[in-house]
Structures are given as C-alpha cells and as structure tokens.
N, C-alpha and C positions, 0 to 999 in steps of 0.2 A: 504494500500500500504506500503510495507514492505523499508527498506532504499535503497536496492538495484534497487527495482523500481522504488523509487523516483528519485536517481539521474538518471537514465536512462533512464527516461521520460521526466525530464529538461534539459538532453545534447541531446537530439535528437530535444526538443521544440528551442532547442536556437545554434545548430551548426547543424540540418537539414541532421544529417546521423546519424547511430547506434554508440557507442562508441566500440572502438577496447578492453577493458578492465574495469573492473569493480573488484576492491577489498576492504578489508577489515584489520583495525589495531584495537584493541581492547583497553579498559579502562582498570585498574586495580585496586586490592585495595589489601594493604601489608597483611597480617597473623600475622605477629608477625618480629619483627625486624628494631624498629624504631630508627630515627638518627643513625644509625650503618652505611651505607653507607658512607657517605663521613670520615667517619673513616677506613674505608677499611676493612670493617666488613662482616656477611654474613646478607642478608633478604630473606622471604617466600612469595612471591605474588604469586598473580593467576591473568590470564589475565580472567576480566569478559564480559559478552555477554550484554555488552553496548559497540559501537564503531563507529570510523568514517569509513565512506564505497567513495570509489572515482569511479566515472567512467570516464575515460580517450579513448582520442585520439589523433593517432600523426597528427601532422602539419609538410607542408612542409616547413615550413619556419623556423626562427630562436624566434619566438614571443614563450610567455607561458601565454593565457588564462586559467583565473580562476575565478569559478561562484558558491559562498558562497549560498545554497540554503537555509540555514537555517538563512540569513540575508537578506531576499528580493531579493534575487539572485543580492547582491552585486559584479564589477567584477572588477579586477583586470591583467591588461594587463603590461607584462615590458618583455623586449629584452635580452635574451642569450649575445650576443655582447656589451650590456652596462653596466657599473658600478651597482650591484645589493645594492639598499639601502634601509631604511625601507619607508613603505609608508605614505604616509602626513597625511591621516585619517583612513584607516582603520587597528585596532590593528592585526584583525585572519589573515590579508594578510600578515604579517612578517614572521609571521609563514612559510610560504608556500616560500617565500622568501627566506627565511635563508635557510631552508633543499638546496632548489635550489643552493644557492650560495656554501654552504658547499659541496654540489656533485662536483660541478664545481673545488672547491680546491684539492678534492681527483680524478682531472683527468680523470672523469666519459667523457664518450663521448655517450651525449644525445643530442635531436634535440629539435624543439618545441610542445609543448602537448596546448591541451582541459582539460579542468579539472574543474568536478563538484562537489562539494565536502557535505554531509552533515554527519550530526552522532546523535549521542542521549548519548555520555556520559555527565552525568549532570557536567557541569560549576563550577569552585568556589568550588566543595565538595571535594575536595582531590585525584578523581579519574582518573585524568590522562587526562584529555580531551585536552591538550597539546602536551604532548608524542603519545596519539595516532593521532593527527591532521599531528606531525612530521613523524613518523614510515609511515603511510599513503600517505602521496606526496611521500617520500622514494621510497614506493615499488611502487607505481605509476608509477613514473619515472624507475625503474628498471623492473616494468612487459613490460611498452611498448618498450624499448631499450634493454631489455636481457643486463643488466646491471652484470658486475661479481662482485656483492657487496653478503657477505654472511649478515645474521640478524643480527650480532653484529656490524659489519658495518655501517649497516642501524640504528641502535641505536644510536650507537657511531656520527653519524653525526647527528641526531637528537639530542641529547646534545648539539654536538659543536653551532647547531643553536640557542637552545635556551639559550646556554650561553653566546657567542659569539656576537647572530646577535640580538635577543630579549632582552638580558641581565638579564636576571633569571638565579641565581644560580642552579644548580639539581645537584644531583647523577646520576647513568645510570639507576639505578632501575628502571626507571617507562618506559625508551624506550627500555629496553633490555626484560622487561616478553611483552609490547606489540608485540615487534619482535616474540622472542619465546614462546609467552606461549602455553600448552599444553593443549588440553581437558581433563576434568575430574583429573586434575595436577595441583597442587602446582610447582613452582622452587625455589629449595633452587639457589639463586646466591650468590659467591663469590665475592665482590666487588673491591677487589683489581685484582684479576686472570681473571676475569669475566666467568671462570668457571659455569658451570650449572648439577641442578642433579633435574630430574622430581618427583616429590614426588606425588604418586595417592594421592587423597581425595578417602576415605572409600564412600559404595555404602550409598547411601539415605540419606545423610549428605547435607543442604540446606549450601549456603554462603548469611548471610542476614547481607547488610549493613545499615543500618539507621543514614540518616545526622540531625543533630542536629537544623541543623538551624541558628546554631551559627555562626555567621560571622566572619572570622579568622582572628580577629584583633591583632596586634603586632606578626602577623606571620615572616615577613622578619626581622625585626629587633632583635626582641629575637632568631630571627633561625641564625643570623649571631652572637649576644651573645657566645651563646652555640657553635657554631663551634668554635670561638678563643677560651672559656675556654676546651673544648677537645683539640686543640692542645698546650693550655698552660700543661695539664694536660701528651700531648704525648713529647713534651720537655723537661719535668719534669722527665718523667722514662727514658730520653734520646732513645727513639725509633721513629720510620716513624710517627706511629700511634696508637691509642690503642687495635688495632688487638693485637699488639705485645705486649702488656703486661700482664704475668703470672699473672692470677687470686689471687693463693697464693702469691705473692709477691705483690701485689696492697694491698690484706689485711693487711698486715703485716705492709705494710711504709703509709699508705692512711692518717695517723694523719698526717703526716710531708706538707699532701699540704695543700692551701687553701682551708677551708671545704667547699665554694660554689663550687670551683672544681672538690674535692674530691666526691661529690655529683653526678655530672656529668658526671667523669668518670666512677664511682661505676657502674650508667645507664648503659653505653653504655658496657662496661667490662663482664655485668652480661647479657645484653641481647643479647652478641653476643654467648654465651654460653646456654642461651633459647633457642634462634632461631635453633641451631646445635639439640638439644633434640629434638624442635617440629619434626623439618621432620622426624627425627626417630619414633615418635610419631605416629604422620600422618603413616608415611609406614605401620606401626604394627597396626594402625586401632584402638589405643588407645587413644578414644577422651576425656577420666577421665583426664589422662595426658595432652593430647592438651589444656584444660580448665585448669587445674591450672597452666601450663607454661605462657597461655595469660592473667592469671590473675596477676601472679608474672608481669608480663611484665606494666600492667597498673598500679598495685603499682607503681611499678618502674617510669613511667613516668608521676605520681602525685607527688611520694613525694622526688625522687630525679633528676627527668629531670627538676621537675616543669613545665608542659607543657602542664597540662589537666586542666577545669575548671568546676564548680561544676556542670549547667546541664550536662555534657557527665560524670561527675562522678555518678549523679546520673541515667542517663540513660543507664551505665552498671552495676548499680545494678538491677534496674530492669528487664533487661534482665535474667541477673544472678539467679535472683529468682525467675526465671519459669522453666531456664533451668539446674539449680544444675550443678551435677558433667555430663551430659551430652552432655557438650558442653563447649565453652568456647566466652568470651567478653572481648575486650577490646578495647580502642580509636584506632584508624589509623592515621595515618598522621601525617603532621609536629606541631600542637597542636593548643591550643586557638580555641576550637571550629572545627566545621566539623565534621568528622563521628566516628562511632562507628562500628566495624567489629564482627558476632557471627558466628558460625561455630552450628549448632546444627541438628537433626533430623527431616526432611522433619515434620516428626509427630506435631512437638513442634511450629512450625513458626507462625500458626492463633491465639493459644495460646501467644506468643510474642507480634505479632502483636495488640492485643486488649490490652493486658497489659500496654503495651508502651501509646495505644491511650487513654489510661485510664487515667495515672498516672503521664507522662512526662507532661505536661504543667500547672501541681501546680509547678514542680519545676525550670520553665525556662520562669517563667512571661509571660505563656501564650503563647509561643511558641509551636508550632504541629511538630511533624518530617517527615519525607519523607519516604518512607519504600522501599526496594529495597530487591530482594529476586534473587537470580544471582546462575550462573555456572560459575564453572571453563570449561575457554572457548579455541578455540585454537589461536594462534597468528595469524601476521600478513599474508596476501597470498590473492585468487580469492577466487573470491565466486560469 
C-alpha cells in the first residue's frame, strides 16, 4: 500500500467518508550550494520522491483535525477562533500548527479540514522532512479552499512557521524546491530574489544519497557560529551580504580579516560561484565538470567551512573511487555528520552500493549507512 493509500484508508477508517483531497510535498536534498542561502547566495536542489502525502476534508465547522498516521494515529484537534499555540506534547503537531496560524496572518480565508497526514522522508538526515511536512498542510489547506497563494507563498509561510512558531532557524531553500520542484530538474534558486531557473539532470544519471549515520551533533550551534562570522565577514566589505562581494576583491584584501573568517567567507564566496557553473554544467550534460565543481565544493567545506567530519570525508572518497570523473560527491547539509549526495550513472550505483557496504564501517566505528537511490521529482500538488 503505497502513501496515498495509506492515508486514504485511515481518513475514511476514522472520519467515515472519502477525503475531498489527497496531495503531495516532496523531501529534498541540495547538489551543491551549501551555507550560501542565508547569505543570499544561489543553491541547486532537486525535490526527491521521498514525501509527505495528506488526504484532507472540509469540515463545516470552524475545528482542524489532525491524525499523524505515522505516530499511532496520534490526533490533534485546536479551533480557527482560538489563540493558535504550540502543543503541550506533541513536537510534528507544531508543525501543522504554525503553517495554520501563519495562513491565518497572511488573511487566507479557510474553514475547518480532516487531515491525515503520513510520509517517508527519512527524519534527522538532512532531507527536509520538515519543509515538506510544512509545504504539505500548505497546499492542503489551499487544495480544499482554492486558496490564491502561489508556491513561493506556500514556502515562504512554511518558513515563517518554522521560524517563527517552531523556532528553527532555515533558509527558504528547503520549502521553496519542495513547492517547486520539477521532474527530472534541478532549481538553481536565487536566495535573495527567490528567482528560479529549472536545470534538467542528463538522461540515466541516478541521484544517490547515502546518510552516514552520523548524528549531527553541534549542528545549531556551530550553524549559528558560522552565520555571525559571515556577516562579520559581510560588515567587513561593508555590503548586505557576501552575495555582494567581488571575488577579485575578496582575494586581494582577504589577509586584512580574521583568518577564521576569512576562511569562511572564502567558502561561501567561492561556492556561490560553483553552484552558478554547476547548473551550466548540468544543462550541457557535463557530468566530468559536475564532479569536480562538487568536489571543489567538499574541499571547500572541510577545510575552510570546517563542517565535515572524517566518516562523511571518508565516505566520499569512497564513492569517489568507483565513480572517477563520472560523477560527482560530496557532503549535503548543514555538516557534523548526515548525508552524502552523488550524482553518477544509473550503471555505476550496485557498484557504489557494495563499495560503501564494504569499506564505510572500518572507518566510522562500525557504523552501516542507509542507501537511498532517488529522482528528481516534481513538487508540491495532487496526486
């Protein structure tokens, strides 16, 4: 039974009619373009076909049931008319809360819904299972009220929730490719413009993520680190951000700052500059290039983001040395642990695959990885 059957089968076992709606928000995982976002940078995700699926119904009333299938059909009942705050015990309810309350501020005019919710993007790994939980209620609420919120909308209040109402930091990155993302596409996004430009993936090019297993400890705090040393670093060249600072002039004065920040911006500087290449890359179907831009890119955020640690360093070597100039690897995510993203030829993945299962746990104390083998998928919408 596929996700869509699932919820569709516990909103009929537990509200005793068909659900008016049934949709879909997807997980993602970046390509190349990391901590660039909240500098106002560009990134390259793809929405992948791991996601949360809701089947919804309206209510006449002013109530919003909600029934977590994937927590023992935990449920969740609070009122349109009342103060929306977080709930006493359950964390995923906030979630669904906040988007809620956040429609509410942007003057949505919605009634009360059923709402069954399950997914399969993996938890904890970096891939969004957050953003798509968000985008998901979103269009939920917008499929059964013909809501006039366009995707970036629906993103953009998905942030404010989980900034706002959950209190996680993000970028839009991860609710704007589950909004949009494209089949068989890459999006370069614009972070500051939130501008979007679809980049195909070449034909028979697998996306295989594999999580480390590494639990992503000193992830908030080192991640709030590194944002004050980039904007001490954007203060420094007197600009917004370090979008706006010429490459050639970074070189030239980069001795005058402090070399932990100089390091840091170097990062973010140079990989906003990768990321611009790859989708050229990608479009032209040159995955030699795609592979040494993600390689430059994971240098990059070992030896000057400081942000990778030695199993995911060595578990894109080994990648690396199956798949040559044929592909390309390198970490995802905010660091300390979680995945590793490869781009390489449907051909080459069993070979990977065995590789990995070989090799990775002499070097990670006996740790196994997760193996996930993905499409670029399309975003949020029915299904």
């Amino acid at each position: 039974m596929n996700l869509k059957q699932h919820t569709q089968a516990i909103f009929r076992q537990q509200f005793s009619h068909e659900p008016d709606i049934t949709i879909k928000a997807p997980g993602r995982v970046n390509l190349i373009g990391e901590h660039t976002d909240y500098n106002d940078g560009f990134v390259l995700p793809c929405a992948i076909d791991y996601e949360t699926v809701i089947s919804g119904g309206k209510r006449d009333d002013r109530q919003i049931r909600v029934i977590a299938a994937d927590y023992e059909n935990q449920q969740d009942i609070f009122s349109l008319d009342e103060p929306i705050v977080p709930h006493a015990q359950y964390r995923w309810a906030d979630y669904v809360r906040g988007v809620v309350k956040h429609l509410q501020l942007r003057h949505a005019d919605f009634g009360g819904a059923d709402l069954v919710i399950s997914g399969n993007v993996p938890q904890g790994a970096g891939l969004s299972s957050s953003a798509s939980l968000e985008v998901a209620v979103g269009q939920a609420l917008q499929s059964l009220y013909q809501l006039p919120l366009s995707g970036v909308e629906l993103a953009l209040n998905g942030q404010e929730a989980e900034n706002q109402f959950v209190g996680c930091n993000c970028g839009i990155m991860d609710q704007l490719i589950s909004a949009l993302g494209e089949q068989d596409h890459a999006l370069l996004i614009d972070c500051r413009t939130l501008e979007t430009r679809a980049v195909p993936l070449p034909d028979n090019v697998a996306v295989v993520i594999i999580n480390s297993n590494v639990k992503r400890g000193l992830v908030d705090s080192e991640y709030n680190t590194r944002r004050q040393q980039c904007e001490t670093a954007a203060r420094f060249f007197g600009v917004k951000a370090l979008r706006d600072v010429d490459p050639d002039l970074f070189f030239s004065i980069q001795d005058e700052l402090d070399p932990v920040v100089a390091k840091r911006a170097r990062h973010v500087i140079s990989e906003n500059e990768r990321t611009l290449a790859a989708a050229d890359a990608l479009a032209a179907g040159n995955l030699k290039l795609m592979g040494q831009l993600m390689h430059e890119s994971h240098i990059s955020m070992r030896d000057d983001f400081e942000i990778t640690v030695p199993p995911i360093d060595s578990l894109v070597d080994i990648v690396k040395s199956v798949i040559g100039e044929q592909g390309g690897v390198r970490m995802t995510g905010g660091g300390f642990g979680g995945c590793i993203v490869a781009l390489m030829p449907n051909s080459l993945v069993e070979q990977v695959r065995a590789a990995v299962a070989q090799e990775y746990p002499a070097y990670s104390g006996g740790r196994t990885e997760t193996f996930y083998v993905c499409q670029a998928s399309q975003g949020a919408g029915l299904c």
